[in-house]
C-alpha positions in Angstrom: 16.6 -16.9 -7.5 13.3 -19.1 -6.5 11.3 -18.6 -9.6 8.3 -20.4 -7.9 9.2 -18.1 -5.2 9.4 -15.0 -7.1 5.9 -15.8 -9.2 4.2 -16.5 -6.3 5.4 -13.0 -4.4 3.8 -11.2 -7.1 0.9 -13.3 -7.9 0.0 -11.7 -4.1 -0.2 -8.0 -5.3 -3.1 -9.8 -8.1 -4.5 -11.6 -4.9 -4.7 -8.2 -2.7 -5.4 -5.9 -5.0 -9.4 -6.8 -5.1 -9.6 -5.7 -1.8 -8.1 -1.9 -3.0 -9.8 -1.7 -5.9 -13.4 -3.2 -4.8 -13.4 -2.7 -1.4 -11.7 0.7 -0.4 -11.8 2.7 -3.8 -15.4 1.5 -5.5 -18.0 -0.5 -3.7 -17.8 0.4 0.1 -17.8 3.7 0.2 -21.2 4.1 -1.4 -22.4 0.4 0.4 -21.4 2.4 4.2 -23.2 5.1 3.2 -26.6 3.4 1.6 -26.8 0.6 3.8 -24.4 -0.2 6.8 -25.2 3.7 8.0 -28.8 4.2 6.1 -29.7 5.6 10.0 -27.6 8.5 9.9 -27.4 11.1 7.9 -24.6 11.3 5.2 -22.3 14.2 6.8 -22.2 12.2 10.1 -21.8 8.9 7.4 -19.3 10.7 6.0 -17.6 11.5 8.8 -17.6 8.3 10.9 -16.0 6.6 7.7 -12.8 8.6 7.8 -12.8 8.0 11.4 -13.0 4.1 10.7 -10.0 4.4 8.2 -7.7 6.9 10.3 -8.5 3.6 13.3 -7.4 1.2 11.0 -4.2 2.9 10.0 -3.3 3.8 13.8 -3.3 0.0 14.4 -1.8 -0.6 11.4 1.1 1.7 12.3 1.2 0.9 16.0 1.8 -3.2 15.0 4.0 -3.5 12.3 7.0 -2.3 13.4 7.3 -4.2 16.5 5.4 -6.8 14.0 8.1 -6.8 11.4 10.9 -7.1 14.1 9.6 -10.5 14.8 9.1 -11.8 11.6 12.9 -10.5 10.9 14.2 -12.7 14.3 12.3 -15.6 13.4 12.8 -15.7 10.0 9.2 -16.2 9.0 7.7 -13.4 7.4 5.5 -15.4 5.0 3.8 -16.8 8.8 2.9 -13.6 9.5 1.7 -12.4 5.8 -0.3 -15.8 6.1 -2.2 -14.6 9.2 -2.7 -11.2 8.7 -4.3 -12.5 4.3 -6.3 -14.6 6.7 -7.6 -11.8 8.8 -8.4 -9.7 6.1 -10.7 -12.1 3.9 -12.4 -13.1 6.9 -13.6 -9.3 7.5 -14.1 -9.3 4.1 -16.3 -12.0 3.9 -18.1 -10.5 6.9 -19.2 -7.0 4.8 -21.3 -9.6 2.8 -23.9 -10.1 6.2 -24.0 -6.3 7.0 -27.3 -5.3 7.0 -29.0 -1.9 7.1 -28.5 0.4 10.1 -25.1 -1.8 11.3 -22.5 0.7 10.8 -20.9 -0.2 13.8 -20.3 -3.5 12.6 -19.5 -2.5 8.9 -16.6 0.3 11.1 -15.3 -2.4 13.0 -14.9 -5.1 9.9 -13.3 -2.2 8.1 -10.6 -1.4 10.7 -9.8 -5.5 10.6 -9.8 -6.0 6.9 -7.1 -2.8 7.3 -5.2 -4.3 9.2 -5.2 -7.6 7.7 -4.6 -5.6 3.9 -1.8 -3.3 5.4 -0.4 -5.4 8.1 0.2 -8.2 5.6 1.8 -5.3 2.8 4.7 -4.8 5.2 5.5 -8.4 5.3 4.9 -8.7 1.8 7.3 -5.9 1.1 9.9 -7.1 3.6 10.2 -10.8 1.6 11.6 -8.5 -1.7 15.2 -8.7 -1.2 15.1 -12.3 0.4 13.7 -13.1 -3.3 15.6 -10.9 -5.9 19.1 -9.7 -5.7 19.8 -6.0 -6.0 19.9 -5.9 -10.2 16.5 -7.4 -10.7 14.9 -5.6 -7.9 13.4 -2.8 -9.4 11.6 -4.8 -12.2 10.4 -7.6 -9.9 8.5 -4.9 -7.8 6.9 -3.2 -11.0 6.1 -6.9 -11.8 4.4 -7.1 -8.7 2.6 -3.7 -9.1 1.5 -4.3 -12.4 -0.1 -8.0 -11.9 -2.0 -5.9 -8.7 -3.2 -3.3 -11.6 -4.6 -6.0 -14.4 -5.8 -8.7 -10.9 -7.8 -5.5 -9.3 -8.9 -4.7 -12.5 -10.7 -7.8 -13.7 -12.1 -8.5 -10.3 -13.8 -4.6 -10.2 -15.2 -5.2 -14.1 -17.1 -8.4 -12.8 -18.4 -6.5 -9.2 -19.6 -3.5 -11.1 -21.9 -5.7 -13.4 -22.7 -7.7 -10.3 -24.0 -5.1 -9.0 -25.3 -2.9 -11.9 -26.8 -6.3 -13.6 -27.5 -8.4 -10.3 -29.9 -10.9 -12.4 -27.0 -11.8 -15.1 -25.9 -13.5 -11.8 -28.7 -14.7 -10.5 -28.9 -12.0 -7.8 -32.5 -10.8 -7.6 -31.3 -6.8 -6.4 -28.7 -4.5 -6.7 -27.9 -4.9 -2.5 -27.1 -8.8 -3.5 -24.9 -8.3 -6.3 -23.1 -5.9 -3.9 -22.9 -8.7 -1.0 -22.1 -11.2 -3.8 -19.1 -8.6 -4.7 -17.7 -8.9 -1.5 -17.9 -12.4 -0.9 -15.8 -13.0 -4.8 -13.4 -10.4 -3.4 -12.3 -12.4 0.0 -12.7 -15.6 -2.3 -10.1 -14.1 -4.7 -8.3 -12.7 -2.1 -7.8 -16.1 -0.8 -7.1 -18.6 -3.3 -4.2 -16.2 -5.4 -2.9 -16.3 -1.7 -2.2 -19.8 -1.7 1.0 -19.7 -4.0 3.3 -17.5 -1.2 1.7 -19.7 1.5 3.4 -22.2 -0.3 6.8 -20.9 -1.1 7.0 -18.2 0.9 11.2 -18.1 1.9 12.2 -18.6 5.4 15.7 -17.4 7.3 17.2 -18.9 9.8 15.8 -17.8 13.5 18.1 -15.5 15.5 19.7 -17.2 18.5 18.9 -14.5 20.5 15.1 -15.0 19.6 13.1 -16.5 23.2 10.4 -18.9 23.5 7.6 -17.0 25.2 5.5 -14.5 23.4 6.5 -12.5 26.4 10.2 -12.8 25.7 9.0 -12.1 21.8 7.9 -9.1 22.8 10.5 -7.8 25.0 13.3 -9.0 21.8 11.5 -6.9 19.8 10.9 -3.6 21.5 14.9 -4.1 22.3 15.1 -4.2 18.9 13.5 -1.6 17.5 15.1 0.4 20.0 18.3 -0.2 18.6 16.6 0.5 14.9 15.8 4.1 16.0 19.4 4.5 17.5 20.7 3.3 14.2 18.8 4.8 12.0 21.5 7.8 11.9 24.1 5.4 10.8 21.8 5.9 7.3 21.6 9.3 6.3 20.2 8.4 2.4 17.9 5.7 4.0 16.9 9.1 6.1 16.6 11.4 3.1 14.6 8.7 0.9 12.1 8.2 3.9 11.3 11.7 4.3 11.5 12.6 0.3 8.6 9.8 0.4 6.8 11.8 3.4 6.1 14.0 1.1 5.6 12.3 -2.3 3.7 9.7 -0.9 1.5 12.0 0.7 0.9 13.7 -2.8 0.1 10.3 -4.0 -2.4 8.9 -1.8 -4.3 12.3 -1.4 -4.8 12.3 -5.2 -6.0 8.1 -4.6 -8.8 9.5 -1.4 -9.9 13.0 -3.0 -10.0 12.2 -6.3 -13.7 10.7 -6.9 -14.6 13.5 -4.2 -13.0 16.3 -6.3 -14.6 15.0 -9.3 -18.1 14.7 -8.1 -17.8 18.2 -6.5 -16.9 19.9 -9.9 -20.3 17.9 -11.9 -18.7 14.7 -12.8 -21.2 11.5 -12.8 -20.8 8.4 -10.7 -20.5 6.5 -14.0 -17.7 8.0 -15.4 -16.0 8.2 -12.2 -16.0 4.4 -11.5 -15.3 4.0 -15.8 -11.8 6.1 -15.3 -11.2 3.6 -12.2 -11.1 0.9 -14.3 -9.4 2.7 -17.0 -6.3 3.5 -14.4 -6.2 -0.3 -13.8 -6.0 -1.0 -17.3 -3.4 1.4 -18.1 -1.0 0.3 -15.4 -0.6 -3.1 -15.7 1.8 -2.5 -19.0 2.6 1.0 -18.5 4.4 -0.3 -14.9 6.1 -2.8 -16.8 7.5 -0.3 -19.3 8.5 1.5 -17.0 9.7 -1.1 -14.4 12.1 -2.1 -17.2 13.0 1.4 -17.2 14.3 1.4 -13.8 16.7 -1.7 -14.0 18.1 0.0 -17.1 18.5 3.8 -16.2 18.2 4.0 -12.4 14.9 3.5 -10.3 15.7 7.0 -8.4 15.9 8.7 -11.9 12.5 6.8 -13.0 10.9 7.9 -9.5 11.7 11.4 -10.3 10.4 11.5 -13.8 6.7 10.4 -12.1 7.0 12.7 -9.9 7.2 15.3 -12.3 3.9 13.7 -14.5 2.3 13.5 -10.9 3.2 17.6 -10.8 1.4 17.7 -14.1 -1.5 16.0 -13.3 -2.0 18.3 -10.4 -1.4 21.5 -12.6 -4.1 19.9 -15.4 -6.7 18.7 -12.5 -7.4 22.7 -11.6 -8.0 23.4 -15.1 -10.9 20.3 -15.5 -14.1 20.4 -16.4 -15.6 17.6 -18.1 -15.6 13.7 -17.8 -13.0 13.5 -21.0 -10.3 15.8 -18.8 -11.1 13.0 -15.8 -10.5 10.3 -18.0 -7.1 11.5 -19.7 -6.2 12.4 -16.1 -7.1 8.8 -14.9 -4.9 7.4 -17.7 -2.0 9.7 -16.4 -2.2 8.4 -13.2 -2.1 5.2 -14.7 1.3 5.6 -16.8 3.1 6.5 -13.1 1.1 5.7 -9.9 2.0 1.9 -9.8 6.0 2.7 -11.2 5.8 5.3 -8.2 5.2 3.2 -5.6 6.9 0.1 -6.9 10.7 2.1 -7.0 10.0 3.4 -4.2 9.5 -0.1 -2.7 12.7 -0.9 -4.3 14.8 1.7 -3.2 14.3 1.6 0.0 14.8 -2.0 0.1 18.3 -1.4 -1.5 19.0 0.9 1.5 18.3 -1.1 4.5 20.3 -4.1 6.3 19.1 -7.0 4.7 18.6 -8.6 8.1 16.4 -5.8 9.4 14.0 -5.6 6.3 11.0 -6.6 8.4 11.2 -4.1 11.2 12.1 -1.4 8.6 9.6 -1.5 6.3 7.4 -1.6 9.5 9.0 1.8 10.5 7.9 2.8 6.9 4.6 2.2 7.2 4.2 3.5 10.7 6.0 7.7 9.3 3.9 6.5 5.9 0.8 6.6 7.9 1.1 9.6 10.2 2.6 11.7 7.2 -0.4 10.7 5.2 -2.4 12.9 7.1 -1.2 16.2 6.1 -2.4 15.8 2.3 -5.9 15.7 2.7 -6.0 17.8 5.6 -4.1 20.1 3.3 -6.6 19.6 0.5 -9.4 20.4 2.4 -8.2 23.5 4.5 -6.7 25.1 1.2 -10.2 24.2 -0.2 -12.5 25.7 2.3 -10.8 29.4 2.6 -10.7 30.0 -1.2 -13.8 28.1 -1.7 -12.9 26.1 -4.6 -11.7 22.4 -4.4 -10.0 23.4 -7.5 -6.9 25.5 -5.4 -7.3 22.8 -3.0 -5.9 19.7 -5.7 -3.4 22.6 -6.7 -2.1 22.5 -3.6 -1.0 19.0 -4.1 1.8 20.4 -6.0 4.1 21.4 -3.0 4.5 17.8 -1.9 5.5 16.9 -4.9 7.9 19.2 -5.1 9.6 18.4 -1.9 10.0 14.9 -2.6 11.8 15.3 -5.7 13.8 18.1 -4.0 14.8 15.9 -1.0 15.0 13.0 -3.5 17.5 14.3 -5.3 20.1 14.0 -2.4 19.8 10.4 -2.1 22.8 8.9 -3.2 21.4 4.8 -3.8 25.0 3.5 -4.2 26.3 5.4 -1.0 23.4 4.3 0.7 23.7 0.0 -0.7 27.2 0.2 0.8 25.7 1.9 4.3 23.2 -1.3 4.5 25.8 -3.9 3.4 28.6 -2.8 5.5 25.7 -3.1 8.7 25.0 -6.1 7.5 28.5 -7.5 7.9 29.0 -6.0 10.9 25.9 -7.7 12.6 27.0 -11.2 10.9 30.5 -10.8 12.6 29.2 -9.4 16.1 26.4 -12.5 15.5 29.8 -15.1 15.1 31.4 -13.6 18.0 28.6 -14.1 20.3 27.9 -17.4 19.6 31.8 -18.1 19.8 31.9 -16.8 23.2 28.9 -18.7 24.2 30.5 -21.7 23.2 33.3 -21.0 25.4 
């Protein structure tokens, strides 16, 4: 393995993750709301927010895979993670001149820093098993996850007293602190960037990949043609895609609804944005524990187990009531959230073609997104006819459920030799080809 390779792959989950923690969970939300859309009032606020982040994500989903299928053919994933980093910080940097009234601009920075954040996640994710070979996978990505946790972490302690003690910084109101947060966000962002710009690996190019951004294109729509016609030659690659349908759904509707839930049931803003950090905290060693976990017992058996905690937290969210039950349920969601997502990452990269990881992953993230609708939609329909948001985080439990349930048919080892035996099979048809090209 590249060690400087490897180190620098996760050093940009620590890089990132100020953009997921600031940005999306803490400081934007309530900066759209008081400033960039001070004009409106906060139910249409409200409202065009979620519309800016369901934009995002449609781009998001509509470019990567074609996106991915590229970076697969030319070998250069890290080119493409470079560009879409790059994207991202710039929008970043540009919340830090949004003034009040300009929530068109703050909407349409959003949906670029999106697709800068998740477009450059699927490359990221792709580059795994170039890096790591199959026995050191699943504690490389908790690596990853973990260093996001502790990275996110810091960064959000030193925004919140930016913009709770703007003077300690020489900020003369609470609005500066908050533009100074974002500008030390796309800094950050930036400079822990510079390590996989560096070292980022690189395949060999496909010889069937053109010259022309038009003959780009037409390679890679070919290509992910053939990906969709494959796809049944992978029935546990299948099954783990739609087990994470469900789970993931679970997952990221818990990450949106929770700060609403907790407001809605008397919760302060204080202790909402103390349990935030306190999740950070908790999962930088608690995904490393577990992590390690994984590469002893099985990632699909450590998946399942956080699952089940996740089923848990659910069941113990209905019966809150005070800020001490949000912050033992923030430290839960600590203990699993990042071990979740990181096995996850690693399973499914155990279960695709090595050669295809790019345009995969990009298929993830395109059923990722659209599935991710369902939970909150869930959440809130659930919530509305029995009037209580409390039935409507119990709901939550069904797609839990269902992933382990459909998780539990994925066979990994059946599924390894699925991906390798594709794998040879492309590398042969690849020789013969350029064999009879020769001739």
């Amino acid at each position: 393995m590249n060690k400087k390779a490897i180190k620098a792959w996760i050093m940009y989950d620590w890089a990132n993750s100020a953009y997921a923690t600031t940005v999306l969970a803490a400081v934007l939300p309530v900066f759209y709301a008081s400033v960039a859309a001070a004009t409106l009032d906060k139910d249409t606020a409200a409202s065009y927010l979620a519309y800016t982040h369901s934009i995002g994500m449609l781009c998001v989903a509509l470019l990567t895979p074609l996106l991915g299928t590229l970076a697969d053919l030319s070998g250069r994933k890290g080119d493409f993670l470079r560009g879409f980093a790059i994207i991202g910080v710039l929008a970043t940097l540009g919340f830090s001149a949004i003034g009040e009234g300009d929530w068109l601009l703050a909407s349409a920075l959003l949906v670029i820093s999106t697709i800068g954040f998740a477009g450059g996640n699927t490359f990221y994710d792709a580059m795994l098993p170039d890096l790591v070979p199959v026995e050191r996978r699943d504690m490389i990505s908790s690596k990853g996850y973990a260093y996001g946790y502790i990275g996110g972490g810091l960064l959000l302690a030193v925004n919140l007293l930016m913009i709770q003690q703007p003077g300690w910084f020489g900020m003369g109101s609470t609005l500066a602190g908050t533009r100074l947060a974002f500008i030390s966000v796309s800094l950050w962002w930036l400079l822990f960037s510079i390590p996989i710009f560096r070292h980022a690996p690189r395949r060999p190019a496909s010889p069937e990949l053109p010259g022309t951004w038009k003959g780009y294109a037409t390679v890679g729509v070919r290509r992910l043609k053939q990906t969709f016609r494959q796809m049944r030659r992978f029935p546990h690659l299948i099954r783990m895609l739609v087990a994470f349908w469900f789970f993931n759904d679970g997952i990221n509707t818990i990450i949106l609804m929770a700060t609403i839930y907790g407001t809605s049931i008397g919760i302060g803003t204080a202790d909402l944005m103390l349990a935030l950090l306190l999740t950070q905290f908790i999962g930088f060693p608690c995904t490393l524990l577990l992590g390690a976990w994984a590469q002893r017992w099985g990632a699909k058996r450590v998946l399942i187990f956080s699952l089940s905690v996740y089923i848990c937290i659910v069941i113990l969210g209905y019966f809150m009531t005070q800020a001490i039950h949000f912050y033992l349920l923030a430290g839960l969601v600590g203990v699993v959230q990042g071990v979740s997502q990181s096995t996850a990452r690693s399973l499914f990269s155990n279960l695709m073609p090595a050669g295809r990881t790019g345009e995969y992953f990009g298929f993830v993230n395109i059923t990722g997104k659209f599935s991710s609708i369902f939970g909150p939609f869930v959440f809130g329909y659930v919530g509305q006819i029995t009037g209580s948001t409390r039935w409507g985080i119990l709901s939550l439990i069904f797609f839990f459920v269902a992933g382990i349930a459909v998780l539990l048919t994925v066979n990994a080892q059946k599924g390894m030799q699925d991906a390798t035996q594709a794998d040879q099979e492309e590398e042969q048809n690849g020789s013969i080809e350029a064999l009879l090209g020769k001739v």
